[in-house]
Backbone bond lengths (Angstrom), bond angles and torsions (degrees), N, CA, C in turn:
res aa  C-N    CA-C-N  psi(-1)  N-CA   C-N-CA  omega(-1)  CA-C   N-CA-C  phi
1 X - - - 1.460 - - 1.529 109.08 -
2 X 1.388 115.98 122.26 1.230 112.73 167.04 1.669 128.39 -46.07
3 X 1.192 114.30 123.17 1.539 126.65 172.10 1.760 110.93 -55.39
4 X 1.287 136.21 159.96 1.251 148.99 166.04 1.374 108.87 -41.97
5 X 1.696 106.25 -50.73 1.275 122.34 -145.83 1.932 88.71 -90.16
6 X 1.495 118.84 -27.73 1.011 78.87 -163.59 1.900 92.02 -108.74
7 X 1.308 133.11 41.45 1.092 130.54 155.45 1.753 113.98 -74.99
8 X 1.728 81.91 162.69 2.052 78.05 -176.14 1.437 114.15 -88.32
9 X 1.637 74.35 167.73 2.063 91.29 -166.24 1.706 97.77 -50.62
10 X 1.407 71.22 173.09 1.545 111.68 152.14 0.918 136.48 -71.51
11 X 1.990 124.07 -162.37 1.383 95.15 157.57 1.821 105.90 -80.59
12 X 1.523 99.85 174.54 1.588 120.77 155.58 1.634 119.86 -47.30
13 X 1.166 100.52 -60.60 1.234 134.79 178.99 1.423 134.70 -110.53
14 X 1.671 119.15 80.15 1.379 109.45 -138.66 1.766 86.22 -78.21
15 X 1.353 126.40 -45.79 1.204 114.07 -140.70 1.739 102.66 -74.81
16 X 1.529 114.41 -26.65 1.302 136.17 -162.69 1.769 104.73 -79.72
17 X 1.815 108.74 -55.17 1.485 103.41 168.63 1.378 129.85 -66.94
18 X 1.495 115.63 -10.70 1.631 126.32 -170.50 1.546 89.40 -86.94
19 X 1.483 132.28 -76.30 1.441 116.09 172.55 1.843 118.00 -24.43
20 X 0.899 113.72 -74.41 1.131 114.94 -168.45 1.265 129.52 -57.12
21 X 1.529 121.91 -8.32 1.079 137.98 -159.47 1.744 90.45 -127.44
22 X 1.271 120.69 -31.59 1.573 109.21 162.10 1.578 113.43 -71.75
23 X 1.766 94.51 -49.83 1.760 71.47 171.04 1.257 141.96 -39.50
24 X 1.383 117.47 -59.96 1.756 129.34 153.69 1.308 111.52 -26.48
25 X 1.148 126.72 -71.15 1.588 111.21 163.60 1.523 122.26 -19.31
26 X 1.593 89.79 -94.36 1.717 71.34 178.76 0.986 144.29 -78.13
27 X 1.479 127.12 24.51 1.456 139.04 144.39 1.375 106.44 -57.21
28 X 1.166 124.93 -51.87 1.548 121.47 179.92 0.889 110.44 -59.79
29 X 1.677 133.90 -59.86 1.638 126.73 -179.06 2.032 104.89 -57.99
30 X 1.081 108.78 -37.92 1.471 85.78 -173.02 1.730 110.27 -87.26
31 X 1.321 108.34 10.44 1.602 101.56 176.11 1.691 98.69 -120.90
32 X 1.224 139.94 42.88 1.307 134.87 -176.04 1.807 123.78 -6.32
33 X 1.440 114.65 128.14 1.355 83.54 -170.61 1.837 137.06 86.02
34 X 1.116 97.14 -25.91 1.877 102.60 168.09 1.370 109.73 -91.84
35 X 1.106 93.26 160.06 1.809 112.91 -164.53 1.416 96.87 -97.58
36 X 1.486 120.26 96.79 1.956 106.28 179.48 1.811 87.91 -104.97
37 X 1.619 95.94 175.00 1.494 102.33 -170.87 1.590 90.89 -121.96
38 X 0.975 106.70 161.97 2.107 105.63 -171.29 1.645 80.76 -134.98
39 X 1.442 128.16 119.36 1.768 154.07 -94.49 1.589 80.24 -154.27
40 X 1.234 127.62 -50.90 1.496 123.04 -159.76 1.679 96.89 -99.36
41 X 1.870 86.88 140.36 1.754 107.95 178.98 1.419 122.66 -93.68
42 X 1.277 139.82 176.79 0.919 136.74 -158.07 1.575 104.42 159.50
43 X 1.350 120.65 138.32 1.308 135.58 171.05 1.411 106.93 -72.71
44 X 1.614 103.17 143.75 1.177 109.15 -173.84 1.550 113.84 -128.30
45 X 1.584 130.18 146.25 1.395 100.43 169.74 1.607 104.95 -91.13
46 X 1.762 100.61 -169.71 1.488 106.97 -160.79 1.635 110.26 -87.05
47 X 1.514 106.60 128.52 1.214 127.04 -149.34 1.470 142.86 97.47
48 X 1.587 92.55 11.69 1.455 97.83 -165.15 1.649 106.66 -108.13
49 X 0.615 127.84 130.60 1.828 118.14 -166.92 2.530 83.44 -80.19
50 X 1.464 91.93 163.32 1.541 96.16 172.19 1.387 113.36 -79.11
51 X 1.251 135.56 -21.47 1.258 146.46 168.58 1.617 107.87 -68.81
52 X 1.237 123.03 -58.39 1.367 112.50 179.08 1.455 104.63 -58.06
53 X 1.204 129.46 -58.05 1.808 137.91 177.01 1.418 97.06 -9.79
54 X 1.480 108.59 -99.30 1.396 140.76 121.18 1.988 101.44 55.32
55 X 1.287 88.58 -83.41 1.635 101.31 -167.76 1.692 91.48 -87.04
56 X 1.031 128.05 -39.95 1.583 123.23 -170.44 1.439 105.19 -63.54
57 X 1.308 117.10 -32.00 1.549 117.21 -176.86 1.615 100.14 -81.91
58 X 1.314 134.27 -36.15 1.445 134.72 -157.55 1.843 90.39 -91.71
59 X 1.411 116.98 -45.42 1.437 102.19 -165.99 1.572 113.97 -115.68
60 X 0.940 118.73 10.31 1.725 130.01 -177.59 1.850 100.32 -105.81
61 X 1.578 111.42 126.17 1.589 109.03 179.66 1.749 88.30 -154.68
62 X 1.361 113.26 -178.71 1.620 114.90 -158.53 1.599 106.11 -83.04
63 X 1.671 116.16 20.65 1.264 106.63 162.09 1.774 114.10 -122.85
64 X 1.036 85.87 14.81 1.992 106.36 -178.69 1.760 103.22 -95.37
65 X 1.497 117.04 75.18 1.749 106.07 -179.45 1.958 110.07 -45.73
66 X 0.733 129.99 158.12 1.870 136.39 167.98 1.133 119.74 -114.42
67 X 1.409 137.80 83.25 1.768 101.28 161.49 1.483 115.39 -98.36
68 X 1.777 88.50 147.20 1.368 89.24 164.54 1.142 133.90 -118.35
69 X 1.571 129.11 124.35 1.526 103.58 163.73 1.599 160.14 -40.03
70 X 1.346 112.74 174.70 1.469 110.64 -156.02 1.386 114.00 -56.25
71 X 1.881 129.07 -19.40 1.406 137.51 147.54 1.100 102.17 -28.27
72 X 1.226 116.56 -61.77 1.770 117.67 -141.37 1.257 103.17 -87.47
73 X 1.508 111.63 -22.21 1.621 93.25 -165.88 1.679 104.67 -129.80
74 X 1.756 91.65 46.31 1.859 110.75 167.92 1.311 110.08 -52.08
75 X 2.073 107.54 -59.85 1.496 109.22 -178.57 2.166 89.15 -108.74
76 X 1.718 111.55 -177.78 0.702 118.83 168.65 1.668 134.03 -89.50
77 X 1.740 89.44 10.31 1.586 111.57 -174.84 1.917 97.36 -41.14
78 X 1.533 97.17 -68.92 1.429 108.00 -144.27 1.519 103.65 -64.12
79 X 1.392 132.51 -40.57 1.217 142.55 159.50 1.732 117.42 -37.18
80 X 1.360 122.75 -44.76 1.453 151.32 159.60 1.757 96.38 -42.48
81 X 1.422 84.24 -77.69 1.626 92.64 -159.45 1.449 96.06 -50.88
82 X 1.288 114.53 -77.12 2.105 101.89 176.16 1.471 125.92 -18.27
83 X 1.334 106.89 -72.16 1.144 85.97 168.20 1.946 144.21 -53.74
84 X 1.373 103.42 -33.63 1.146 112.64 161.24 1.477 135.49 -22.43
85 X 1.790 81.54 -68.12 1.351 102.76 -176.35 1.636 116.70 -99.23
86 X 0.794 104.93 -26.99 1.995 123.69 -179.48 1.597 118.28 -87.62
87 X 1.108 111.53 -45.87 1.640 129.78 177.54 1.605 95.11 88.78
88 X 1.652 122.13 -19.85 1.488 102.21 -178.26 1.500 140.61 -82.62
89 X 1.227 112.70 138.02 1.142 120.63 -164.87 1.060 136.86 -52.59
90 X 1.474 140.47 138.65 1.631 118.67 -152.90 1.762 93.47 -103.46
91 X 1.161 145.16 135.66 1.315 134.09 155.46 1.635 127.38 -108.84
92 X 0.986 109.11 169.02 1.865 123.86 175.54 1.359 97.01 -78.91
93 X 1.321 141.55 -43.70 1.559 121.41 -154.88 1.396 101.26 -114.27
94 X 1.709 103.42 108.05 1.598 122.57 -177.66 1.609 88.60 -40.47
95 X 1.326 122.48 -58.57 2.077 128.80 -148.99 1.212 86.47 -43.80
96 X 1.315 169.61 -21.79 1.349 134.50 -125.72 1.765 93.21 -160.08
97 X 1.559 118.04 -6.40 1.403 116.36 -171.50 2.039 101.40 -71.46
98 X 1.073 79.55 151.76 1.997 87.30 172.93 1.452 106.13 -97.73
99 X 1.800 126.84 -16.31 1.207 107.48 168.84 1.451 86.28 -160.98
100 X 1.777 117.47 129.93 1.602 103.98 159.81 1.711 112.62 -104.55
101 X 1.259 106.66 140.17 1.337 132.42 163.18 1.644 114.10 -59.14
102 X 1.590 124.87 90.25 1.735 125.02 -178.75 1.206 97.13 -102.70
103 X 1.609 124.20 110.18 1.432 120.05 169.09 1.578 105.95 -81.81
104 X 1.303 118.54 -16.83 1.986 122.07 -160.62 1.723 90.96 -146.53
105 X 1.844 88.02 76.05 1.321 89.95 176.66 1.478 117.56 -72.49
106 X 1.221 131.27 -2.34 0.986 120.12 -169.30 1.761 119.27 -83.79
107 X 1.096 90.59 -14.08 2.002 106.86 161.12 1.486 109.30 -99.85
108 X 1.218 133.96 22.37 1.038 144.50 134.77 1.915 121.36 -7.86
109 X 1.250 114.27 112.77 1.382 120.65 -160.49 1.435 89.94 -92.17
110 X 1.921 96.82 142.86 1.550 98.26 162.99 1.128 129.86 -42.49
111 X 1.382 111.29 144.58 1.521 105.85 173.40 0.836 139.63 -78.92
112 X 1.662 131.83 -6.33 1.539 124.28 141.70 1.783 115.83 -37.13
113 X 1.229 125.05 -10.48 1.318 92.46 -160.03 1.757 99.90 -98.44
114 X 1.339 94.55 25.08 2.023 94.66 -179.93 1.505 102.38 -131.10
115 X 1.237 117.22 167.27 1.133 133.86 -179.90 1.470 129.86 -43.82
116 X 1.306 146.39 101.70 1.269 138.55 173.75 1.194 113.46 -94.53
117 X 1.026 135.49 27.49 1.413 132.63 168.33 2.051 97.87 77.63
118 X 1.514 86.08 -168.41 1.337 113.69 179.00 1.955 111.13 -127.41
119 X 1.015 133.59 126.53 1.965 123.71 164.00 1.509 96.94 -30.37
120 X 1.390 124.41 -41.63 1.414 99.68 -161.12 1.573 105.53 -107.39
121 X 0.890 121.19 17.11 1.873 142.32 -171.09 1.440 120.62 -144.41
122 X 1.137 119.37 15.00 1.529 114.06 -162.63 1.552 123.29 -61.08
123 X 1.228 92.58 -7.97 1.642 102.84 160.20 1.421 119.89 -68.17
124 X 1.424 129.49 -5.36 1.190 138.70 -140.29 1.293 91.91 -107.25
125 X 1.522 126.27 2.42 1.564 118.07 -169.00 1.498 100.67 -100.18
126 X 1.791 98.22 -176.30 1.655 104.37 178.17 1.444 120.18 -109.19
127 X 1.107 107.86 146.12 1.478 121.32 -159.01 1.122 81.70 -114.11
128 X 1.693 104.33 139.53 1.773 118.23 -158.27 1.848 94.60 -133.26
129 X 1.261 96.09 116.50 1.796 106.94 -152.98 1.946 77.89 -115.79
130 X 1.896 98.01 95.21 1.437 110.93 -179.95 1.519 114.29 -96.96
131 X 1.367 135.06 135.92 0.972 160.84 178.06 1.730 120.76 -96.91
132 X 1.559 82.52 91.39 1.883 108.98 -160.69 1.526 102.36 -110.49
133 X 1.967 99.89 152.65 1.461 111.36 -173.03 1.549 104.43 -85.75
134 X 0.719 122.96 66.99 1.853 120.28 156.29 1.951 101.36 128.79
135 X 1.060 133.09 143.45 1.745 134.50 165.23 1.445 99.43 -114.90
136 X 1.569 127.92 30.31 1.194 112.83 160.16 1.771 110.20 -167.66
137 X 1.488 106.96 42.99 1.184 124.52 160.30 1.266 107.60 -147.74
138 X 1.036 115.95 161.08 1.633 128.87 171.61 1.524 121.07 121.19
139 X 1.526 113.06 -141.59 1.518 116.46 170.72 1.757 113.79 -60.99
140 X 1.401 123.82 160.71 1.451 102.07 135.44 1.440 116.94 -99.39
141 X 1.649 94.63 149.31 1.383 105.11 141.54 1.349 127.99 -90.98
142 X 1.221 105.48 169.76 1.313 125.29 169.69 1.276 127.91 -136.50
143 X 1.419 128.18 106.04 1.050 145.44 -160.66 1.564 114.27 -114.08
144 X 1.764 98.59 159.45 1.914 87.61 -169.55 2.141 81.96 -150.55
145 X 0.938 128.01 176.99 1.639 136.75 163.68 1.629 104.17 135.80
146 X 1.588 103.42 -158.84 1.240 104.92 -175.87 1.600 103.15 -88.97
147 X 1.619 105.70 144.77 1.089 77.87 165.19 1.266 88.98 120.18
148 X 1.250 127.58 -34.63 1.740 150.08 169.40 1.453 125.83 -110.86
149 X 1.352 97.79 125.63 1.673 105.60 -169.65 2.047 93.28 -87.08
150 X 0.756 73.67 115.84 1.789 82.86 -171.05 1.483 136.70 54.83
151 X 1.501 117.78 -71.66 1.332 106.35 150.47 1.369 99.86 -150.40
152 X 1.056 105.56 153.66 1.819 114.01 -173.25 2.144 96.39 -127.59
153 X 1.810 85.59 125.81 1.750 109.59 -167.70 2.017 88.27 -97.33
154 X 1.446 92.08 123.73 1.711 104.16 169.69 1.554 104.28 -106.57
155 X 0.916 130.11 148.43 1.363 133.58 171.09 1.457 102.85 -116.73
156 X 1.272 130.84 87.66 1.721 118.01 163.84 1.523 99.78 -133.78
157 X 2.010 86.20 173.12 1.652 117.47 -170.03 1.897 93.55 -79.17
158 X 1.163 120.04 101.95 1.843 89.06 -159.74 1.677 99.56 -114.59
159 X 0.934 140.80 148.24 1.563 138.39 -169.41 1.886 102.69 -139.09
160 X 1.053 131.42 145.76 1.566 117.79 -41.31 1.269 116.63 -38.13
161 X 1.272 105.67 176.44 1.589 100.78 -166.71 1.502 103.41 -98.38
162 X 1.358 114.19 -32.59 1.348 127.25 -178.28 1.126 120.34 -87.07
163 X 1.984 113.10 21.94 1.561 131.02 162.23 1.213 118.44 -14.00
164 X 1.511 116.80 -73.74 1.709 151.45 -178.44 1.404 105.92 -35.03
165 X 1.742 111.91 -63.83 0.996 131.11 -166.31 2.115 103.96 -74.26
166 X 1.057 89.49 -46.02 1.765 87.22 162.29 1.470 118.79 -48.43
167 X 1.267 105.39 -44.77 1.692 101.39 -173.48 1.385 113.33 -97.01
168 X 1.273 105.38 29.47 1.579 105.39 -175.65 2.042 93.80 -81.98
169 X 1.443 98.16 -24.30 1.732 110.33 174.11 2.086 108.94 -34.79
170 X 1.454 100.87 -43.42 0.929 101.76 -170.76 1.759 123.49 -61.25
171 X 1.515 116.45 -12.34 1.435 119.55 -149.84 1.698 80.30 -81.26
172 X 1.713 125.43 -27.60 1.443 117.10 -161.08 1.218 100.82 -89.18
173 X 1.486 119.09 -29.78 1.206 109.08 -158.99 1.694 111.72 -86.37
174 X 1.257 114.33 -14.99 1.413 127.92 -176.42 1.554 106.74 -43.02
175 X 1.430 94.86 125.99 1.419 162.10 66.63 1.681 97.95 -124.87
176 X 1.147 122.84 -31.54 1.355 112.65 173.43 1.584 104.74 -77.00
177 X 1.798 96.63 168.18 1.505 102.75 173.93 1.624 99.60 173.47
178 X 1.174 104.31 -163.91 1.310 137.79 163.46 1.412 128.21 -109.04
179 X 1.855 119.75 85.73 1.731 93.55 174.80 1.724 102.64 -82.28
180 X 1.790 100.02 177.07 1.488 96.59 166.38 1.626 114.28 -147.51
181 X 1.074 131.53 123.71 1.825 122.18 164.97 1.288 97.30 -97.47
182 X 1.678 71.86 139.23 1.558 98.95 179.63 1.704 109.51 -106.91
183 X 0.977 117.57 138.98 1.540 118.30 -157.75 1.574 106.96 -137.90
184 X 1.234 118.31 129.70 1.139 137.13 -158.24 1.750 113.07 -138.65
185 X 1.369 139.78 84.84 1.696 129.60 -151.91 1.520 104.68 52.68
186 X 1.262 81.91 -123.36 1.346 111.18 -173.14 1.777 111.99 -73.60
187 X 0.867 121.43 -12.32 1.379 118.49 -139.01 2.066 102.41 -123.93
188 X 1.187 106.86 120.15 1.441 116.16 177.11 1.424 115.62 -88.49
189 X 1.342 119.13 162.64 1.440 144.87 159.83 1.491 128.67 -142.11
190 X 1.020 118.85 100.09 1.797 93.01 173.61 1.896 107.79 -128.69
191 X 1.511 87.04 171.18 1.507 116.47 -157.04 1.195 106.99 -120.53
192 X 1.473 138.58 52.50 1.205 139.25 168.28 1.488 113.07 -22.02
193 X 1.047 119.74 147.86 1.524 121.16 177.15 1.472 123.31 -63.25
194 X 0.670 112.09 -4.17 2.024 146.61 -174.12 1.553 104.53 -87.36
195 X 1.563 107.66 -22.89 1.422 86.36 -157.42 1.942 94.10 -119.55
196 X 1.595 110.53 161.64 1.394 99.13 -148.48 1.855 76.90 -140.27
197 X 1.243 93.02 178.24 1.485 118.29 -160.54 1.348 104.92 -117.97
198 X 1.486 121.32 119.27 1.759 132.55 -152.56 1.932 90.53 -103.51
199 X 1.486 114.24 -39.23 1.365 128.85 -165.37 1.310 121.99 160.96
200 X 1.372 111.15 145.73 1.568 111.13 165.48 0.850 117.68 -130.62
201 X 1.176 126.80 170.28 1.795 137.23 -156.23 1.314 114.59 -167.27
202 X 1.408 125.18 160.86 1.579 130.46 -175.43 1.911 103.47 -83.33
């Protein structure tokens, strides 16, 4: 079993990669659909894309619960390394996580089984930080919400496939929901719960 000491770094630069890597964040939530790149490095363990790393080190701390799926928690590296570096806690019960980690989204658990917030908390849900084959090959999407100057076309490898159609949950549940970035290397996407699916195509 890997030791503390000999899991991988962090960032280099905690105070310098955490800005920069939040910024990217919310460039993605406020541009739905755009491809941002998250600039700051960081060691990762195995299975971890650098983008998820990335945001787990900038937005995960010991009041942020995590779960991760059965990807993530093959060896006990990635669970280790979080805590290590994050202090937050990894748990068993998706309902109550503030963000789960899907390295093999394509076994992707219904989405009842995570957090939708509360009307008067809707922040209170889990943000599902998915681990996708490519953000600039594949189907298009077609996307429309706030946040989009008319409609904004994604091209990704996306698993489940019937993602879109999963979060269509969100149009009832709004103000609650499910957002999700989808993360690919280096490279972000996210899908605020706001934002809805116009069509896709090969």
């Amino acid at each position: 079993m890997t030791t503390f000491a000999e899991l991988p770094a962090g960032f280099a630069d905690k105070v310098l990669s955490a800005q920069s890597t939040f910024r990217s964040v919310m460039d993605a939530m406020a541009r739905p659909g755009s491809v941002q790149r998250i600039t700051a490095t960081a060691g990762t363990p195995a299975g971890m894309m650098r983008g998820s790393a990335a945001i787990a080190l900038t937005l995960f701390d010991h009041d942020t619960p995590i779960w991760l799926d059965a990807a993530m928690s093959t060896t006990s590296d990635v669970a280790r390394w979080l805590k290590f570096h994050t202090s937050a806690p990894v748990i068993a019960d998706s309902s109550i996580a503030n963000f789960a980690l899907i390295g093999d989204a394509g076994s992707l658990p219904a989405l009842d089984r995570f957090a939708f917030g509360s009307n008067e908390y809707p922040d209170r849900s889990t943000t599902l930080i998915l681990q996708v084959d490519s953000l600039t090959q594949g189907p298009t999407f077609e996307l429309k919400g706030p946040g989009i100057d008319g409609t904004a076309l994604l091209q990704a490898m996306i698993r489940p496939r019937d993602l879109f159609e999963r979060l269509t949950i969100n149009e009832a549940l709004f103000p609650r929901g499910i957002d999700v970035v989808l993360v690919h290397d280096d490279a972000i996407v996210a899908i605020p719960r706001t934002t809805r699916l116009i069509t896709s195509g090969a």
